[in-house]
N, C-alpha and C positions, 0 to 999 in steps of 0.2 A: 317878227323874230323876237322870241323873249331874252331877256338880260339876265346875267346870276353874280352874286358877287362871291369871291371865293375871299373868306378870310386868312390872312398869313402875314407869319410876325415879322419884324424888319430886317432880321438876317434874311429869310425865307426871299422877300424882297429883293434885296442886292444881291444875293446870289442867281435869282433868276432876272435881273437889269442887268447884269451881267451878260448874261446868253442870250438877251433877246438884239437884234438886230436893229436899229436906229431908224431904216426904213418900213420894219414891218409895224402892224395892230398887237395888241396883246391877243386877240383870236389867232390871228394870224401864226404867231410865235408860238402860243401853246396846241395850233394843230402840228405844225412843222415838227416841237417836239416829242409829243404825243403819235406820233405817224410811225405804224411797223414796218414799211417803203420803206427799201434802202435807196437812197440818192443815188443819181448816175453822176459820177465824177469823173472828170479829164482825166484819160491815162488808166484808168479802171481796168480795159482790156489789154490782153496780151496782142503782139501785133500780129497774132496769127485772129482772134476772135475777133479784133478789128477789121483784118482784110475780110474775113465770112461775111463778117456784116456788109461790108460797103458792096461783095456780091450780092446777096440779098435784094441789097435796096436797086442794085441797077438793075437783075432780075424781074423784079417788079414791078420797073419803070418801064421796062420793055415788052414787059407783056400785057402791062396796062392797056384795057378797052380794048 
C-alpha cells in the first residue's frame, strides 16, 4: 500500500483534530468523512419503518433454507 502526505496549515490541522475521533487512524477519519453513505443511527426509523423491518428480518429467518 503506498503512503501520500497531504500538506495543511495549522488551522487546517486543529480544525480536523478536532473531528477526528481519539480511537480512529487518520485513513480511517478521512474515509469516515469523505463517505457519501449516510450512517444508520439509533431512532433514524419511524416505528412504523421499524416494525417492516423486524417483519422482514423474521421473514427471512423463516424461510431461510
Amino acid at each position: 500500500m503506498s503512503r501520500t502526505s497531504i500538506p495543511v496549515d495549522a488551522t487546517t490541522k486543529e480544525r480536523l483534530d478536532d473531528l477526528k475521533r481519539d480511537d480512529e487512524t487518520w485513513d480511517e477519519f478521512l474515509h469516515r468523512v469523505t463517505t457519501t453513505e449516510e450512517p444508520i443511527e439509533a431512532g433514524a426509523w419511524s416505528d412504523e419503518e421499524a416494525d417492516r423491518a423486524k417483519e422482514s428480518i423474521r421473514n427471512a429467518r423463516e424461510n431461510w433454507g
